[in-house]
GUKOLBA-285961 format. One record per residue: residue number from 0; residue in one letter; x, y, z of N, C-alpha, C, CB in turn. Coordinates in steps of 0.001 Angstrom, whole numbers, plus 500000, padded with zeros to 6 digits. Glycine has a CB too. Example, Ala and Ser with C-alpha at 12.3 -4.5 7.8 and 13.67 -1.06 7.14 Angstrom:
// GUKOLBA-285961
0,a,513190,494310,507800,512300,495500,507800,513200,496700,507800,511308,495527,509046
1,s,512850,497750,507080,513670,498940,507140,512900,500030,507870,514084,499402,505725
***
This chain:
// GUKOLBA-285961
0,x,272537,831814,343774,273810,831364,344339,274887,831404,343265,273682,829936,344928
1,x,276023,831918,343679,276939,831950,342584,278505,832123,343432,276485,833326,341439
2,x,279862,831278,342884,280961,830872,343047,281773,831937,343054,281249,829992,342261
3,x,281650,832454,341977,282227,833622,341454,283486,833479,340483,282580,834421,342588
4,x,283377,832226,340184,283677,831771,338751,283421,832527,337652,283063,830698,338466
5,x,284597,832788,337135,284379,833927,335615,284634,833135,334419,285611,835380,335466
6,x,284016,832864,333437,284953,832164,331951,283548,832850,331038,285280,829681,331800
7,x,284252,831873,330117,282575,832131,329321,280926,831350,329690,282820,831574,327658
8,x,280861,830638,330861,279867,830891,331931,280477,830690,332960,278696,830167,331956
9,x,279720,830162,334145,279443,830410,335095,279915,828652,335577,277986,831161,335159
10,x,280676,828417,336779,280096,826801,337070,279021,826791,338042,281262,825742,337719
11,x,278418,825591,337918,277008,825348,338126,277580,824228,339431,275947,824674,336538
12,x,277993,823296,338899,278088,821795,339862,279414,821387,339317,276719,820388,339567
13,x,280203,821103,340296,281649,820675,340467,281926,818842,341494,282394,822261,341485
14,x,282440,818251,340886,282696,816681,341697,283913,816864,341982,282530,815157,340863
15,x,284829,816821,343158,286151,816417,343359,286814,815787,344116,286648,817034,343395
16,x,287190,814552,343400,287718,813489,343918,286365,812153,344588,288761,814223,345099
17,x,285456,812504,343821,283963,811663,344770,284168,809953,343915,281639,812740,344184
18,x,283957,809150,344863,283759,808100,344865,282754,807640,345750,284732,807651,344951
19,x,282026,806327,345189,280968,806062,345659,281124,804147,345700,279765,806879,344699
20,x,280491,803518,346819,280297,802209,346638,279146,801912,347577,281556,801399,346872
21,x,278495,800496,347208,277595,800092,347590,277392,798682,348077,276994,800415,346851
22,x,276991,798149,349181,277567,796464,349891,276533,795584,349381,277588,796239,351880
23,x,277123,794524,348484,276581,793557,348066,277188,792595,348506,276427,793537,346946
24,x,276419,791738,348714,276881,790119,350185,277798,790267,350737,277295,788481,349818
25,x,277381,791691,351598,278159,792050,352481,279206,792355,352617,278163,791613,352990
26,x,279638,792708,351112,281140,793253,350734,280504,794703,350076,282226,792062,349403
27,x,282100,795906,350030,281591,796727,349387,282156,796906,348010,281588,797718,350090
28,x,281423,797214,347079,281813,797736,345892,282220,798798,345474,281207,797646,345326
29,x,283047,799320,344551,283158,800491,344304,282536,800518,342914,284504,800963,344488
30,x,281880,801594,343066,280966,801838,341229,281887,803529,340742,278208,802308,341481
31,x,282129,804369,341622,282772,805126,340915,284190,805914,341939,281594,806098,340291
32,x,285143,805793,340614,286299,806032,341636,287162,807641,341120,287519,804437,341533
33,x,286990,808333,342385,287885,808810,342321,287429,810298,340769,289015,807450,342222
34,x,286352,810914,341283,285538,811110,339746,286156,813068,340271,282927,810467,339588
35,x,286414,813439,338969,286321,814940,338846,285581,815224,337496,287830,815659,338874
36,x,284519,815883,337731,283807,816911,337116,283028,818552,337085,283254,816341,336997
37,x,283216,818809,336304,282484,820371,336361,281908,820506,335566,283108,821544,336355
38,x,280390,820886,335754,279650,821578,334476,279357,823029,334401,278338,821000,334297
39,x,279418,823645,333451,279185,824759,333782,278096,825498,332938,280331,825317,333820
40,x,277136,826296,333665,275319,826968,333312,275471,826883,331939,274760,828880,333823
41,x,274586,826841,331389,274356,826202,329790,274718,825368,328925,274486,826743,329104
42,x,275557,824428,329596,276680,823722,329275,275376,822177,328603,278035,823472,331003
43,x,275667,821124,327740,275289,820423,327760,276185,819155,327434,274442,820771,327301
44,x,276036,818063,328492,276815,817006,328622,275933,815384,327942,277193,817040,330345
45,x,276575,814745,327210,276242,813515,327158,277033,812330,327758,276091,813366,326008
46,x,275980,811693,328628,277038,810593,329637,276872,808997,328894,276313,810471,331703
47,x,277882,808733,328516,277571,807626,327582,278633,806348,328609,278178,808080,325580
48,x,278176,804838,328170,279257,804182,328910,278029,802528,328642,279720,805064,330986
49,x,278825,801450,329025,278039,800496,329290,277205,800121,330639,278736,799668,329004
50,x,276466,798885,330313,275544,798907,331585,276004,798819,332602,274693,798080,331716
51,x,276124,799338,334130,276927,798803,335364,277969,799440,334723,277078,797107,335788
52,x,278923,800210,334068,279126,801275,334071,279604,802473,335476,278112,801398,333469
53,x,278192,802586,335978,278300,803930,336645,278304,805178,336335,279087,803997,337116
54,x,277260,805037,335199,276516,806103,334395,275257,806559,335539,275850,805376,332735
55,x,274369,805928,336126,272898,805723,336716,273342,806877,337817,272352,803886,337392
56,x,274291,805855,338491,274810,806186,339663,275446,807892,339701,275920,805029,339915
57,x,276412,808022,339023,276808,809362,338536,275555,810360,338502,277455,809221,337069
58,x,274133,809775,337583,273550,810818,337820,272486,811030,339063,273068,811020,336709
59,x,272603,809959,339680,271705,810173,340937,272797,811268,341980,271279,808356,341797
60,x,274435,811298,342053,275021,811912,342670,274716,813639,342180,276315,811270,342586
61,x,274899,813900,340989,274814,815085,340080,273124,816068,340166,275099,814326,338399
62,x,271901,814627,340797,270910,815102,340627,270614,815310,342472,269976,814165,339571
63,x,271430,814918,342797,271921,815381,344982,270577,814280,345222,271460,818017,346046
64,x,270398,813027,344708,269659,811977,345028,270470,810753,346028,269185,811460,343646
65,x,271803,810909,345523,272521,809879,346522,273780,810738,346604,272798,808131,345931
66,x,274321,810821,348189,275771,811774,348732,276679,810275,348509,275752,812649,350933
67,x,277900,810250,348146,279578,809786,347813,279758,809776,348934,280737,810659,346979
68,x,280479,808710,348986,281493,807898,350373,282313,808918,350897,282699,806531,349886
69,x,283089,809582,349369,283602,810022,349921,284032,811397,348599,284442,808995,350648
70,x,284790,812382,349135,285235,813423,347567,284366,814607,348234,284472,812751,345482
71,x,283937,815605,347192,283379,816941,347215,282625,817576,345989,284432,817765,347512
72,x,281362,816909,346668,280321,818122,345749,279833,819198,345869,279333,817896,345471
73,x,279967,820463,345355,279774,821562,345367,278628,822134,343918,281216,822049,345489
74,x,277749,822314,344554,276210,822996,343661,276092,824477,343757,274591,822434,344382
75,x,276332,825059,343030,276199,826833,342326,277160,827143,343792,273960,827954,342150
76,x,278284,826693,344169,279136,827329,345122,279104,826753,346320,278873,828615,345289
77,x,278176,825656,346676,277856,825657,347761,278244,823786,347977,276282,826384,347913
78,x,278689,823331,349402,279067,822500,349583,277782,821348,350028,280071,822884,350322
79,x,277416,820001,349080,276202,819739,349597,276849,818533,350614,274956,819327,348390
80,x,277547,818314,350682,277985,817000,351653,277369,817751,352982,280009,816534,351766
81,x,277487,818865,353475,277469,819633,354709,275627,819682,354536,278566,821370,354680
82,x,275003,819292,353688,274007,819979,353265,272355,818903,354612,274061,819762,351011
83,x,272150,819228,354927,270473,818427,355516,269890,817895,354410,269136,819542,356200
84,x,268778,816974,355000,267882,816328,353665,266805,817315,353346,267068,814756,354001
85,x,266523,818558,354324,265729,819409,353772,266316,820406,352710,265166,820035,354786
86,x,267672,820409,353091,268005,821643,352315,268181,820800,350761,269598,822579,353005
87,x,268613,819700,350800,268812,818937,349181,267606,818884,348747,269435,817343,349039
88,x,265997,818610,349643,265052,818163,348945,264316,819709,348120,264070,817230,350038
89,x,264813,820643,349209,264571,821855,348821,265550,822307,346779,265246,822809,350460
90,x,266327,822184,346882,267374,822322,346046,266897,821489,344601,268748,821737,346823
91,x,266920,820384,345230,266134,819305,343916,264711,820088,342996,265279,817602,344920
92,x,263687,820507,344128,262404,821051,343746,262606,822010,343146,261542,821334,344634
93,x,263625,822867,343062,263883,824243,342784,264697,824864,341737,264329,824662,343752
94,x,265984,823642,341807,267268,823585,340742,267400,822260,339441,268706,823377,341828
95,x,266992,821380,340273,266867,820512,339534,265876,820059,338888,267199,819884,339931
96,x,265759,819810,337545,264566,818887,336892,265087,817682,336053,263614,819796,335856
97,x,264337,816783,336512,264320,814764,336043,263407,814522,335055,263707,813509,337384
98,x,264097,813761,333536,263907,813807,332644,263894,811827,332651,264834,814896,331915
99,x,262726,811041,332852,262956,809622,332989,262471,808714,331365,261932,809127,334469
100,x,263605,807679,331259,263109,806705,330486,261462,806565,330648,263873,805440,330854
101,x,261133,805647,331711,259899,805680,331850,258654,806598,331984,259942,805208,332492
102,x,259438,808032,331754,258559,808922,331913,258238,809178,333647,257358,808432,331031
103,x,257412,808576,334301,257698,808366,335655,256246,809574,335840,259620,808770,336300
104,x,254895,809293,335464,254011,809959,335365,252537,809498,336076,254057,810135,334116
105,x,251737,810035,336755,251403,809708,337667,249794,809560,336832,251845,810621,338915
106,x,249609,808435,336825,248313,807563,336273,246954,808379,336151,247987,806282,337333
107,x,247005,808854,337253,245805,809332,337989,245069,810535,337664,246127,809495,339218
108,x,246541,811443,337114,246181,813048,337199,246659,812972,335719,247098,814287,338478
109,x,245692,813786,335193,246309,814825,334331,247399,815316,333613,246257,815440,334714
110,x,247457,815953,332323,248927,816021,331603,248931,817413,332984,249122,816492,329256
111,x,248165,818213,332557,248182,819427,333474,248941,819256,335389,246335,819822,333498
112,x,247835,818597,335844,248045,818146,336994,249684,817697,337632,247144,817113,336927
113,x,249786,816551,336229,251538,816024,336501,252090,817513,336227,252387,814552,335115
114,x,252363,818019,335470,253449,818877,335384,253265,820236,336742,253418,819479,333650
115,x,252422,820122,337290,252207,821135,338088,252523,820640,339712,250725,821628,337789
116,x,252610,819361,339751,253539,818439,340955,254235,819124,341569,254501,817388,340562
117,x,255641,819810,340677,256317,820608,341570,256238,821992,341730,257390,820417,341409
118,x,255308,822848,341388,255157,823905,342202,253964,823578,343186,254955,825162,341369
119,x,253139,822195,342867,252347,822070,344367,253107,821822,345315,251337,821030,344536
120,x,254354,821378,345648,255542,820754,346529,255822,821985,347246,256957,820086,345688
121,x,256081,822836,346403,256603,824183,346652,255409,825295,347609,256954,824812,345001
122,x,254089,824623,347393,252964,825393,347939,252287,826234,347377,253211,825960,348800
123,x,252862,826272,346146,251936,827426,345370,250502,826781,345312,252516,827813,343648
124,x,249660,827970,345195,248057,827605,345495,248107,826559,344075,246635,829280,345446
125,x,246872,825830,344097,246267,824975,343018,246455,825710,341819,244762,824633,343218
126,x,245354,826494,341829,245150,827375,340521,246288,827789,339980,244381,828584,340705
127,x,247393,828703,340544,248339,829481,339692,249297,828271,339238,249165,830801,340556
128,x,249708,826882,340451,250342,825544,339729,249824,825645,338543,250014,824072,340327
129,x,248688,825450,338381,247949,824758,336754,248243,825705,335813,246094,824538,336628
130,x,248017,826873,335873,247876,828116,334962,249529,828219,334600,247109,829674,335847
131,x,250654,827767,335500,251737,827680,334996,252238,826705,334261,252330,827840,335698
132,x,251690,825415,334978,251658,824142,334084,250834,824103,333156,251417,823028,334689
133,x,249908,824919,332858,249652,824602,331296,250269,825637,330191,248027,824589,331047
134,x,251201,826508,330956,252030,827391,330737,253288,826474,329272,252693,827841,332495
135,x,253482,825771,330625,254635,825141,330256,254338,823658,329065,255332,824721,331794
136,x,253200,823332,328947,252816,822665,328081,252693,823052,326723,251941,822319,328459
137,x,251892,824380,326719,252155,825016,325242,253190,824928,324648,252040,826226,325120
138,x,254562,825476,326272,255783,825345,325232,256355,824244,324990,256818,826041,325513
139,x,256087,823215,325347,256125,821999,324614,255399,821378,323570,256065,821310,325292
140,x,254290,822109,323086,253285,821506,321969,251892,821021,322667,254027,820110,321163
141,x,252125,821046,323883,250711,819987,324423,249709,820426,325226,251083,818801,325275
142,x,249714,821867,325107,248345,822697,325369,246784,821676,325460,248212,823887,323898
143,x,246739,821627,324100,245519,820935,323855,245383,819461,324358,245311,820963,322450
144,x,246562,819192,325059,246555,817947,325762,246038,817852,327530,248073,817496,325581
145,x,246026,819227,327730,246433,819347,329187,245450,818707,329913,246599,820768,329705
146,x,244104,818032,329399,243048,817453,330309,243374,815923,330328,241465,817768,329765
147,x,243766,815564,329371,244270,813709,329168,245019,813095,330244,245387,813392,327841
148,x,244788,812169,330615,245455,811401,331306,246975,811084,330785,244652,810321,331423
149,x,247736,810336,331123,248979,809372,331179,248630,808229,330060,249208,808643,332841
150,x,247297,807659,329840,246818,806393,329469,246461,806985,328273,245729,805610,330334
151,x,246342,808409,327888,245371,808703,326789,246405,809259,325416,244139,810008,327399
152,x,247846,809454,325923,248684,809812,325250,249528,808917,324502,249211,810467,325885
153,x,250250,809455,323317,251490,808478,322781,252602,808853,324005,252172,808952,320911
154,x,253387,807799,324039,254728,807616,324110,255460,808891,324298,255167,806939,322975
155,x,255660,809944,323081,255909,810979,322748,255372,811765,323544,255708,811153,321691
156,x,253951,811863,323470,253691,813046,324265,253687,813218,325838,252542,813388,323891
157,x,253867,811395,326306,253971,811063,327563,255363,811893,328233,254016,809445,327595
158,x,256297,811894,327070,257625,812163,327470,257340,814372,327361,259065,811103,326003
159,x,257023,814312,326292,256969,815937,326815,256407,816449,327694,256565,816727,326121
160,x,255463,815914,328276,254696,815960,329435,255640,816804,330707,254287,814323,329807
161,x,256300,814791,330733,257607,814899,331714,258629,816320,331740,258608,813628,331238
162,x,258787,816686,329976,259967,817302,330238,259358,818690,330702,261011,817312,328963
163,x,258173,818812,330344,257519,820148,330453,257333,820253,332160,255926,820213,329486
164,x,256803,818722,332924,257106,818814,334563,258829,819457,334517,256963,816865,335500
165,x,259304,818643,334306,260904,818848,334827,261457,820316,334577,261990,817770,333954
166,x,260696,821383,333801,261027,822627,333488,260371,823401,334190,260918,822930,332306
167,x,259412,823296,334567,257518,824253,335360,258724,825041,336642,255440,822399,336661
168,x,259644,824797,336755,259846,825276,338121,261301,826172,337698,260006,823856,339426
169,x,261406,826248,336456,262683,827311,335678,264017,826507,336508,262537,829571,336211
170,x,264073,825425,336254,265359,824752,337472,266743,825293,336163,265211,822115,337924
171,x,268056,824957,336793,269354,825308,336151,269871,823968,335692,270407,826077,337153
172,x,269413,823503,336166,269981,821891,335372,268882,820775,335055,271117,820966,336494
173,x,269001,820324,334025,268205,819208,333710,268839,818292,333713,267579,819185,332692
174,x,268473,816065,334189,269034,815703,334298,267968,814782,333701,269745,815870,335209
175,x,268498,813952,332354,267923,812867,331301,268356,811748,331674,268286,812996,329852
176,x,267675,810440,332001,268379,809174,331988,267474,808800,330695,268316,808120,333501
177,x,268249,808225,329869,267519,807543,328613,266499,808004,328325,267204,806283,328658
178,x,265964,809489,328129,264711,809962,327682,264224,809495,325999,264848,811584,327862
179,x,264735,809137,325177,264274,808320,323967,264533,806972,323997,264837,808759,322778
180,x,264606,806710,325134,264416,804672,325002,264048,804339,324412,263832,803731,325648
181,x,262446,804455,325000,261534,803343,324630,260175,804353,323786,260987,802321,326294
182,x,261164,805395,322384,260529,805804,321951,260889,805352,320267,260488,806996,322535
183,x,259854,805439,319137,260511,805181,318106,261329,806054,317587,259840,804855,317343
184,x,262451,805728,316461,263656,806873,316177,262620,808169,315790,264945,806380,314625
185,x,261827,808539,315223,261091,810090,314598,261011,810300,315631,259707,810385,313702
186,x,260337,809966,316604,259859,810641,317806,260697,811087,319095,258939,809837,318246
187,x,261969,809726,319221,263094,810361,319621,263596,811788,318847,264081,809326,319517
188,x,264006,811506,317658,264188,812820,317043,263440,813809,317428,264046,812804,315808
189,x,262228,814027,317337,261328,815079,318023,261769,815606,319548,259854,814416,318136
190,x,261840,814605,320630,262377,814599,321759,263075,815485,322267,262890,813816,321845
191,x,264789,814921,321074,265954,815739,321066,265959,817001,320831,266720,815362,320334
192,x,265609,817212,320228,265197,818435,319469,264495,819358,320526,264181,818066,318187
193,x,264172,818758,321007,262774,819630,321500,263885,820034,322787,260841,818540,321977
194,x,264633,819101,323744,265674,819460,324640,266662,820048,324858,265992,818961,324882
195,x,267475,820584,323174,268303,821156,322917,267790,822408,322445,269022,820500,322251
196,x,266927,822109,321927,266052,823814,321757,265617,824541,322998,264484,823714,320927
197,x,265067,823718,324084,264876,824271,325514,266522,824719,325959,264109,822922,326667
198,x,267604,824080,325725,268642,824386,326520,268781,825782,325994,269897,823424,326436
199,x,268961,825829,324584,269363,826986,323862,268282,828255,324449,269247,826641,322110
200,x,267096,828253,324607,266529,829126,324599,266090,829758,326369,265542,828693,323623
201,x,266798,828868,327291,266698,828876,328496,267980,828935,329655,265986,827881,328563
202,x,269037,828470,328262,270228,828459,329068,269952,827642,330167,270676,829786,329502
203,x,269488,826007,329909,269687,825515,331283,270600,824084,331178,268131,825265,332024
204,x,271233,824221,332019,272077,822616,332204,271978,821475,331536,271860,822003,333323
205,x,272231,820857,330655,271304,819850,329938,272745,818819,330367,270682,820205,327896
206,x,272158,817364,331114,273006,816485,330902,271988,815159,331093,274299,816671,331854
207,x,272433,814233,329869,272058,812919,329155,272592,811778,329479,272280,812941,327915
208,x,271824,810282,329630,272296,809443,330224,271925,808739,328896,271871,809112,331653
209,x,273089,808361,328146,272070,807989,326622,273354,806375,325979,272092,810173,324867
210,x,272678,805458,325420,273562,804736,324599,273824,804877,322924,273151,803513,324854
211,x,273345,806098,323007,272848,806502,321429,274123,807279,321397,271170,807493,321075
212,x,275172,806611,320368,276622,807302,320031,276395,808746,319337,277565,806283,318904
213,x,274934,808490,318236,274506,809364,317229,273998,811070,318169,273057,808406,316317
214,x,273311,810481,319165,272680,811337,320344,273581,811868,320692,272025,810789,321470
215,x,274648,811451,320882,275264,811930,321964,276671,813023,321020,275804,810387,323089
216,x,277074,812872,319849,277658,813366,319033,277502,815232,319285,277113,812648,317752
217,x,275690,814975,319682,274889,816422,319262,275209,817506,320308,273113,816247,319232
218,x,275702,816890,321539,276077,817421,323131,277777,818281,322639,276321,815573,324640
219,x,277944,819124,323503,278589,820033,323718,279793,819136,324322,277872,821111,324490
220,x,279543,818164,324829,280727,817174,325881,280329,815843,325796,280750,817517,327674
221,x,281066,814986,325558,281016,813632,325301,281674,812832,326427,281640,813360,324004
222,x,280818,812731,327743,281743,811894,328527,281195,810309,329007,282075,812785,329833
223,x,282213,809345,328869,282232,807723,328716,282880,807781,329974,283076,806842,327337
224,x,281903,807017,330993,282311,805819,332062,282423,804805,331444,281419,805469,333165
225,x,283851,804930,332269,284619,802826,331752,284780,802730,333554,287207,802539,330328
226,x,284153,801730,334043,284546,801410,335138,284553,802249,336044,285469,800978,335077
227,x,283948,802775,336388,283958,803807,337246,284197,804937,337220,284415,803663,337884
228,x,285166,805276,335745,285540,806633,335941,285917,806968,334747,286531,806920,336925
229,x,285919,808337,334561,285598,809049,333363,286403,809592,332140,285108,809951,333780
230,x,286074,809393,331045,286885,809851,330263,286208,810578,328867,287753,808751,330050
231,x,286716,811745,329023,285862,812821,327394,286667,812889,326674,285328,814517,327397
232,x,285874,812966,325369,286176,813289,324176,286291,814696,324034,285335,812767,323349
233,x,286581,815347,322428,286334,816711,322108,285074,817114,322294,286651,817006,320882
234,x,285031,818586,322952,284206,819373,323439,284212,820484,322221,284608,819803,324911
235,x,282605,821031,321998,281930,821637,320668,282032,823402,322447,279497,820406,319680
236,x,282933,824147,321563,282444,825055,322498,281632,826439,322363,283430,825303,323066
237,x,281406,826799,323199,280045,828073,322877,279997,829306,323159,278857,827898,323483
238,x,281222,829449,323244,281581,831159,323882,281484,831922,323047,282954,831580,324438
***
């Protein structure tokens, strides 16, 4: 899918004019007002801001997890407000990959197994899922991990796991909420590294939900929710 947007890339996902609120004791709130953004294919964004904020929220809209009251989102050209819940859930599995604080990894199965989740979604047989998901583990370092559980790993490798799920399916955008939380600083460092080297070498969407000023320095775009709505700093550009 493509806009037909010319620069030095391509736009990917465009917000205009979207605002969003949500009814608490029966009143409604507004968490984001009035928001314009564009990212565009290889682009990498850091979303920085305080808690309640409307950082979370922003990226559940960006990741087509929750549709705006009201405004216009448009994904590789295409209008998703107009969009069905099949065609977003389709879109998510396909375009998008989720990069979680908690990792968000399923106890039960396998480093292998988890990362191969979403091409089982997709229907690909068992076998070729795995053979791709352990594809995608090498290129994260964790080949030799691929039989371990969730329980059997560090922290660290819990999270490459994830990022190696969130890639298995070649999506155009990646979307991080606090992926070095609740990791120590080396291993965050490792993390980062490891995400900005995937962007570079994949050209894919990279945008960060981070309180790390230092983290966020490293991004191509520096954008701070104050209250709902947005404001960037200088942009590192890449043409």
């Amino acid at each position: 899918m493509n806009n037909g947007i010319e620069s030095c890339a391509s736009e990917l996902l465009r917000l205009h004019n979207v605002s969003q609120s949500y009814s608490r004791g029966g009143q409604a709130v507004l968490v984001l007002r009035d928001i314009n953004l564009t990212l565009m294919r290889g682009q990498t964004s850091a979303l920085v801001g305080a808690s309640g904020s409307g950082k979370s929220t922003l990226l559940n809209i960006l990741g087509l997890l929750e549709s705006p009251v009201s405004g216009r989102l448009m994904f590789a050209g295409h209008n998703m407000l107009n969009a069905n819940a099949d065609v977003l859930a389709r879109l998510r599995n396909r375009d998008i990959g989720f990069v979680f604080q908690a990792f968000n990894l399923l106890p039960r199965l396998s480093a292998m197994d988890n990362v191969a989740l979403p091409l089982s979604y997709r229907g690909l047989p068992r076998r070729e899922a795995r053979c791709q998901a352990l594809q995608q583990l090498q290129q994260v370092g964790l080949a030799d991990k691929a039989h371990d559980k969730p329980a059997d790993l560090s922290g660290g490798q819990r999270q490459r796991v994830a990022i190696a799920r969130a890639l298995v399916g070649n999506p155009s955008l990646i979307l991080a909420d606090e992926p070095t939380g609740n990791l120590d600083s080396h291993t965050a460092e490792e993390i980062m590294a490891l995400l900005l080297e995937l962007n570079r070498e994949r050209g894919v969407t990279l945008v960060m939900v981070t309180h790390d000023t230092a983290l966020a320095e490293r991004f191509e775009r520096r954008i701070r929710v104050i209250d709902g709505q947005l404001q960037e700093g200088a942009t590192h550009g890449r043409c």
